[in-house]
Backbone as CSV, one residue per row, in Angstrom:
resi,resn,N_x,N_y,N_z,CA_x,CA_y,CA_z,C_x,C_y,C_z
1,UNK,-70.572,-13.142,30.323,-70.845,-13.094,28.900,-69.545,-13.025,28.092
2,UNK,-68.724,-12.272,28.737,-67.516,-12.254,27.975,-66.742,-13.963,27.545
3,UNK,-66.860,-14.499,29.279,-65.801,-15.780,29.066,-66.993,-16.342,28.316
4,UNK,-68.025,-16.533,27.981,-68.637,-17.403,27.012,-68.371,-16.750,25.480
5,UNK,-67.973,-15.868,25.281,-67.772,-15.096,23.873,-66.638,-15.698,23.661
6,UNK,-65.681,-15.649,24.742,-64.503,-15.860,24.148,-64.103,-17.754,24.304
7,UNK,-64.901,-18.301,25.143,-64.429,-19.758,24.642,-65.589,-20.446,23.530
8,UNK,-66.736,-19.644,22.962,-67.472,-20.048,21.921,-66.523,-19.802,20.747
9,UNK,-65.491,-18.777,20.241,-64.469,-17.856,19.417,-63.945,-19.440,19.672
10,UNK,-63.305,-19.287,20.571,-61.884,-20.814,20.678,-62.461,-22.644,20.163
11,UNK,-64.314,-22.612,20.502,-64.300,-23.869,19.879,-64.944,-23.800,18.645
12,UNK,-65.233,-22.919,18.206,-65.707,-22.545,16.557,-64.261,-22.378,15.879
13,UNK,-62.866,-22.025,16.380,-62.026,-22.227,15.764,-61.300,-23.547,15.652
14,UNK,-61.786,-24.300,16.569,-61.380,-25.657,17.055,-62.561,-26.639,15.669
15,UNK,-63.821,-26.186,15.680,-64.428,-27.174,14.748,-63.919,-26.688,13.323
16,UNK,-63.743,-25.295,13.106,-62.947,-24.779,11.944,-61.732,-25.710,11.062
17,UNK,-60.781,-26.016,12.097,-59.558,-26.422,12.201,-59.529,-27.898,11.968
18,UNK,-60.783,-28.771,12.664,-60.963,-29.804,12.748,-61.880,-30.405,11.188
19,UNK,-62.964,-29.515,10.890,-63.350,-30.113,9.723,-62.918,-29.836,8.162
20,UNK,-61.406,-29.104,8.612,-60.155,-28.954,7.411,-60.181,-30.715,7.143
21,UNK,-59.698,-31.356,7.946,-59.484,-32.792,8.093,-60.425,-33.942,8.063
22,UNK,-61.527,-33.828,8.502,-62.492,-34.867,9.130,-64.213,-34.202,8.925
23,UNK,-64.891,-34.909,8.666,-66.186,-34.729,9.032,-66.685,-34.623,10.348
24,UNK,-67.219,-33.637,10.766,-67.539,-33.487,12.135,-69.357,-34.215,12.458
25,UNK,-69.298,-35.316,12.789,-70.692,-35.462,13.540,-71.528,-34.703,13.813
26,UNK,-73.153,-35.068,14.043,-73.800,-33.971,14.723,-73.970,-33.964,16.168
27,UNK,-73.629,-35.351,16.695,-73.310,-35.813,18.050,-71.917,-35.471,18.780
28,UNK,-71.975,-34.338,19.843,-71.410,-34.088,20.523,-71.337,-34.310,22.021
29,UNK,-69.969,-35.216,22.134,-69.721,-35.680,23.743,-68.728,-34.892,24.273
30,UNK,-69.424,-34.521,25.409,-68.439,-33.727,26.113,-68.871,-33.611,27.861
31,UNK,-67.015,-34.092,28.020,-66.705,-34.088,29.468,-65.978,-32.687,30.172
32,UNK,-67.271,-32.301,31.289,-66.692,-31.227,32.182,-67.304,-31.596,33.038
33,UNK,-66.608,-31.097,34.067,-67.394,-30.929,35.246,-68.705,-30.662,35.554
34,UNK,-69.381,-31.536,36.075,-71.281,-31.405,36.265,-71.605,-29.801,36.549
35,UNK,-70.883,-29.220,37.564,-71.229,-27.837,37.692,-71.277,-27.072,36.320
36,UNK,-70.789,-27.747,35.488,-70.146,-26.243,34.502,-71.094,-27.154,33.337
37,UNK,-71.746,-28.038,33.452,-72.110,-28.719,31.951,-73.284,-28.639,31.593
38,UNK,-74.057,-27.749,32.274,-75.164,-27.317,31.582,-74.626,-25.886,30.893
39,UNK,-73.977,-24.934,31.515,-73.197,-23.701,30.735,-72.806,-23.996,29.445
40,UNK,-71.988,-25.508,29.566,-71.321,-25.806,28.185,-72.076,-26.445,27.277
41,UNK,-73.229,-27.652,27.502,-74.253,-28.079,26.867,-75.407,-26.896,25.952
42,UNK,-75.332,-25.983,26.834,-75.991,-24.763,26.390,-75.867,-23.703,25.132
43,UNK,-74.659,-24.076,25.377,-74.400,-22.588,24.469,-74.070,-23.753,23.068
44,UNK,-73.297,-24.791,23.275,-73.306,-25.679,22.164,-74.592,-25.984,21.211
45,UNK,-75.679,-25.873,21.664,-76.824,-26.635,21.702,-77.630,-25.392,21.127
46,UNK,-77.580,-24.040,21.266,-78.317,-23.039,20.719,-77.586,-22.173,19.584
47,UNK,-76.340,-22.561,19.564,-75.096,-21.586,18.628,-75.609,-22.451,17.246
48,UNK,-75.411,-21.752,16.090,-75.304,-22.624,14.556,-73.794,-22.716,14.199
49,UNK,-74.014,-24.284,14.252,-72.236,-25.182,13.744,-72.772,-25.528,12.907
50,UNK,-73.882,-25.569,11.774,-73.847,-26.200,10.714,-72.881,-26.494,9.691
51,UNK,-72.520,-25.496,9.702,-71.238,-25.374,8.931,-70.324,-26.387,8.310
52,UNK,-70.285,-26.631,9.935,-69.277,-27.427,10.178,-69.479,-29.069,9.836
53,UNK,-70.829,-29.049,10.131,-70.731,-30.674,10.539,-71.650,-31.530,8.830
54,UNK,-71.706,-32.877,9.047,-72.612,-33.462,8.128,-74.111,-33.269,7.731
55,UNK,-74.767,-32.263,9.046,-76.365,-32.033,8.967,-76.444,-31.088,9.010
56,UNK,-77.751,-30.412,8.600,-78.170,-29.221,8.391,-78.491,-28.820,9.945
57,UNK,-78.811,-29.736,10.907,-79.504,-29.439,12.393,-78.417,-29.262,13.288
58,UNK,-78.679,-28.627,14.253,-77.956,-28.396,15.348,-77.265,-29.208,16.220
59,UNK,-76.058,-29.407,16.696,-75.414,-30.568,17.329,-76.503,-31.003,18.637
60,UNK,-76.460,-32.557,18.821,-76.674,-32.961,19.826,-75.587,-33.258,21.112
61,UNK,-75.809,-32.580,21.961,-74.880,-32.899,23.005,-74.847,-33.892,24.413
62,UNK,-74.009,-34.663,24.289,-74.203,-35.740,25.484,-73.249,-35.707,26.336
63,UNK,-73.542,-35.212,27.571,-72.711,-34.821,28.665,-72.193,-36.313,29.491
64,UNK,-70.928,-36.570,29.635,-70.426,-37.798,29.623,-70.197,-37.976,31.070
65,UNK,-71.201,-38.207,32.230,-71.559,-38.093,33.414,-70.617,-39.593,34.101
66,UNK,-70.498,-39.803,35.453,-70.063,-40.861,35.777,-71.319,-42.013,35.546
67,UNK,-72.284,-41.574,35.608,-73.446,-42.777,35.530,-73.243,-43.208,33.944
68,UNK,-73.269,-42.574,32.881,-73.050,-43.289,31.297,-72.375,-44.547,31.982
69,UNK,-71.060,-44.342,32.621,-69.948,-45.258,32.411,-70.174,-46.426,33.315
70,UNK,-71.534,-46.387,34.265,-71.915,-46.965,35.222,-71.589,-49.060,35.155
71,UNK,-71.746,-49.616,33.878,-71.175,-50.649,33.487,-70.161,-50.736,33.131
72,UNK,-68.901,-49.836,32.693,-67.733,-50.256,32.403,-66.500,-49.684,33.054
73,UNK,-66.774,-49.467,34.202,-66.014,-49.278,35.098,-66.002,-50.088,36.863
74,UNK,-65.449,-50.626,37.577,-65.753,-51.433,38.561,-64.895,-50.738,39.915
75,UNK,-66.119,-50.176,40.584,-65.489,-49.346,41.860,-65.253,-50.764,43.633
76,UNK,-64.475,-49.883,44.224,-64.408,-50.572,45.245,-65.210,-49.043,46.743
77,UNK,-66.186,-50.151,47.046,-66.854,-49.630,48.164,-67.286,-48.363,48.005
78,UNK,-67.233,-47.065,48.986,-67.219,-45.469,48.494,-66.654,-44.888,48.475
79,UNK,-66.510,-44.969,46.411,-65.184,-43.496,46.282,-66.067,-42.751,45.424
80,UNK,-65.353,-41.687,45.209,-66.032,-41.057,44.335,-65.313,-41.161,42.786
81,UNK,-66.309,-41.134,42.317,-66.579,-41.519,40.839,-66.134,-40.276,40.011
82,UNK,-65.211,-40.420,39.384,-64.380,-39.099,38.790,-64.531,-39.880,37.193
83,UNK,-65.451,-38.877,36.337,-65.586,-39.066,34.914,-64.408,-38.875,34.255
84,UNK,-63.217,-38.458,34.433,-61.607,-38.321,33.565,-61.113,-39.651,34.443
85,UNK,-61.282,-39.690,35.237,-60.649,-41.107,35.481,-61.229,-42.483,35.093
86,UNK,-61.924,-41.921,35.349,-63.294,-43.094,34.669,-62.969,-43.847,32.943
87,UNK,-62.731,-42.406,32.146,-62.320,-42.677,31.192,-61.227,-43.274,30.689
88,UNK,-59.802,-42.386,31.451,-59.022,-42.855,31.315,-58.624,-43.736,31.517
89,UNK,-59.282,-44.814,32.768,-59.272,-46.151,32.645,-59.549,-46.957,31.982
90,UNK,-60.989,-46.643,30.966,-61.507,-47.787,30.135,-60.569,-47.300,29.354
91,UNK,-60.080,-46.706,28.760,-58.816,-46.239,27.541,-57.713,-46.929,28.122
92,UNK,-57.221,-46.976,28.909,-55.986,-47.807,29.203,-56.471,-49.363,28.893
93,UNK,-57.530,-49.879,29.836,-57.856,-51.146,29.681,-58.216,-51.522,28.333
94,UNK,-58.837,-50.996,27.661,-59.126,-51.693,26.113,-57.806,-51.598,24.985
95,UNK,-56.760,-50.352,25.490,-56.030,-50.344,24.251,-54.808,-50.308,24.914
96,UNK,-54.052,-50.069,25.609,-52.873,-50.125,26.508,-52.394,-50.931,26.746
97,UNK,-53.718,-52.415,27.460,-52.991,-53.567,28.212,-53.469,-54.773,27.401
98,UNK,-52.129,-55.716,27.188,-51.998,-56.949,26.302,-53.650,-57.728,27.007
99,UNK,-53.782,-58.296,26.351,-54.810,-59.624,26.573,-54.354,-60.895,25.940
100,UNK,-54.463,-61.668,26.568,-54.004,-63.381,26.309,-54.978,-63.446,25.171
């Protein structure tokens, strides 16, 4: 209970900080580890960020699994499917590398 007190404190200061600048969505994506992403889907999903964001309703959260990415990523044979790499590949490939 504690480490959830204290990293709910760290991203309520994080949307704080963030909608100084920007409008915050009510759609929230977020990548962790499958073990830990119902913990983190959870507490996002029952806490009030209204505050913060463009709607009066509670954020929606979409846990950014290796299957989402299941079309834009191209594996060879069996590896395992790592969602930060996953990403960080389509981020390199769309904005990193020249195209003819």
């Amino acid at each position: 209970d504690k480490l959830k007190m204290e990293w709910l404190g760290k991203f309520q200061e994080s949307l704080a900080n963030l909608s100084n600048d920007i409008s915050i969505p009510s759609t929230i994506y977020i990548a962790v580890d499958k073990d830990v992403a119902d913990f983190f889907c959870r507490i996002i999903e029952t806490e009030q960020f209204n505050q913060y964001s463009l709607t009066e309703s509670k954020f929606k959260v979409i846990f950014l699994s290796a299957e989402i990415f299941h079309n834009m990523a191209t594996f060879d044979g069996n590896v395992i499917r790592d969602t930060f790499l996953i990403i960080d590949s389509i981020y390199i490939c769309r904005f990193l590398t020249k195209t003819p």
